[in-house]
Each structure stands twice: as structure tokens, then as C-alpha cells.
C-alpha positions as a printed NumPy array, in Angstrom:
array([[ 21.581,   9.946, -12.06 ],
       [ 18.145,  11.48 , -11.74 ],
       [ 18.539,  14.551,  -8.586],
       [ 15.419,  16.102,  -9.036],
       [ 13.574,  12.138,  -8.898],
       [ 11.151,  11.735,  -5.784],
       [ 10.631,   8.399,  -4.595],
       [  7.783,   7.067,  -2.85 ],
       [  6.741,   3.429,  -2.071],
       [  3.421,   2.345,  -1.472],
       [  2.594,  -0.839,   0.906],
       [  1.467,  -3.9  ,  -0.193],
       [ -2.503,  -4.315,  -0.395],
       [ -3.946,  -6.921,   2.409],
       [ -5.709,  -9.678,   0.964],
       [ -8.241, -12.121,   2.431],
       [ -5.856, -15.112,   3.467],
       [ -4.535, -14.549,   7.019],
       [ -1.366, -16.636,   6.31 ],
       [ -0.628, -14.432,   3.552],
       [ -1.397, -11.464,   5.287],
       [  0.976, -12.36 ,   8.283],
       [  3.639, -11.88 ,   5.077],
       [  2.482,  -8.642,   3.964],
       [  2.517,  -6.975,   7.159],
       [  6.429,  -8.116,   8.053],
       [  6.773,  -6.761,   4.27 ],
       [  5.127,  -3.759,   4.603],
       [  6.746,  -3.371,   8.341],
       [ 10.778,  -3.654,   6.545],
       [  9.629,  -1.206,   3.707],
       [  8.302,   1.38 ,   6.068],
       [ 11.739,   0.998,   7.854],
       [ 13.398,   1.258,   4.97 ],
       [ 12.121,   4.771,   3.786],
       [ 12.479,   6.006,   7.381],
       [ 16.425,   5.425,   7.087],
       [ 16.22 ,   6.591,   3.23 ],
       [ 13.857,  10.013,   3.893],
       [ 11.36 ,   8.668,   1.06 ],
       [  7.818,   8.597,   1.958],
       [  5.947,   5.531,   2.842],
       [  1.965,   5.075,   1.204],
       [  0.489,   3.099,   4.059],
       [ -3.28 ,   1.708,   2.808],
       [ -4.448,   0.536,   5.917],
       [ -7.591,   2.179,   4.931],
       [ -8.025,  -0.646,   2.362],
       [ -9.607,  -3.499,   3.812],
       [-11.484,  -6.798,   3.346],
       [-15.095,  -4.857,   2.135],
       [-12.379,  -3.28 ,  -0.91 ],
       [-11.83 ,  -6.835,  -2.113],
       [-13.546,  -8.719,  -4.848],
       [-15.71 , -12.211,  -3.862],
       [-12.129, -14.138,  -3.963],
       [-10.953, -11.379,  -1.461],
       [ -7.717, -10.978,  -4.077],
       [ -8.623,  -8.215,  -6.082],
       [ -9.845,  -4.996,  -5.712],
       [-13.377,  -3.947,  -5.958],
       [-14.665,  -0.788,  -7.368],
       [-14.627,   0.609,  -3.603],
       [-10.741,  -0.735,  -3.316],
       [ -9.908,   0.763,  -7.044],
       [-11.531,   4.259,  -5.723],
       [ -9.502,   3.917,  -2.713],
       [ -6.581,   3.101,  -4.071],
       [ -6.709,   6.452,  -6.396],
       [ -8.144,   8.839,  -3.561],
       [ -4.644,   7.958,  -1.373],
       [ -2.429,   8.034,  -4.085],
       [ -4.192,  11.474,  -5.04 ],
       [ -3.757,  12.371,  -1.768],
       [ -0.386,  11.543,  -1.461],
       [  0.44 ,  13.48 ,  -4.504],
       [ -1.063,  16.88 ,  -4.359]])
């Protein structure tokens, strides 16, 4: 309904549990497929790792928040 809409999706952030990580990579590996067969672009933040990540390695730091904005900026302009 929306022509003029750009899509975009942005990978799922790594976190400090390796089990859990294991899932976000297959995740992140069927969305990047996915925009390849739609034409949308994929945000990869592999340039977000464990030294972004609070104590509890869940959340972002203030390094991971400025990260986060910087690709997103970058992606955008």
C-alpha cells in the first residue's frame, strides 16, 4: 500500500552467551537471505562486539549505543 516505503532490516545484536549466540547468527544468516531474494538492504553489526556490552554482556554500553547510531547513520545518509 505504501510504493515509495524503503525497507531495511538490521541484524540481531550478539550477546555474551555462546549458546545464544549460535541462535543469532542462524537468525541473522536467514534474514540476510531473505533481503537478498527481496532487494531490501541488510544492517549487518558485526562491528558490535563483546567490549559494546554492559557487565552482564546483554546490553549495550555507551560504546555499543554510539555504535549502534554511527551504522544506522551510516546506513541512512
Amino acid at each position: 500500500n505504501s510504493p515509495n516505503t524503503n525497507i531495511s532490516i538490521s541484524s540481531i545484536l550478539l550477546r555474551s552467551d555462546k549458546l545464544l549466540n549460535d541462535k543469532i547468527n542462524e537468525t541473522n544468516k536467514i534474514l540476510r537471505a531473505l533481503c537478498k531474494s527481496k532487494g531490501w538492504p541488510f544492517l549487518d553489526h558485526r562491528n558490535i562486539d563483546i567490549s559494546c556490552l554492559n557487565r552482564r554482556g546483554l546490553h549495550l554500553n555507551r560504546k555499543g549505543s554510539n555504535q549502534l547510531t554511527k551504522d544506522f547513520d551510516k546506513h541512512l545518509n
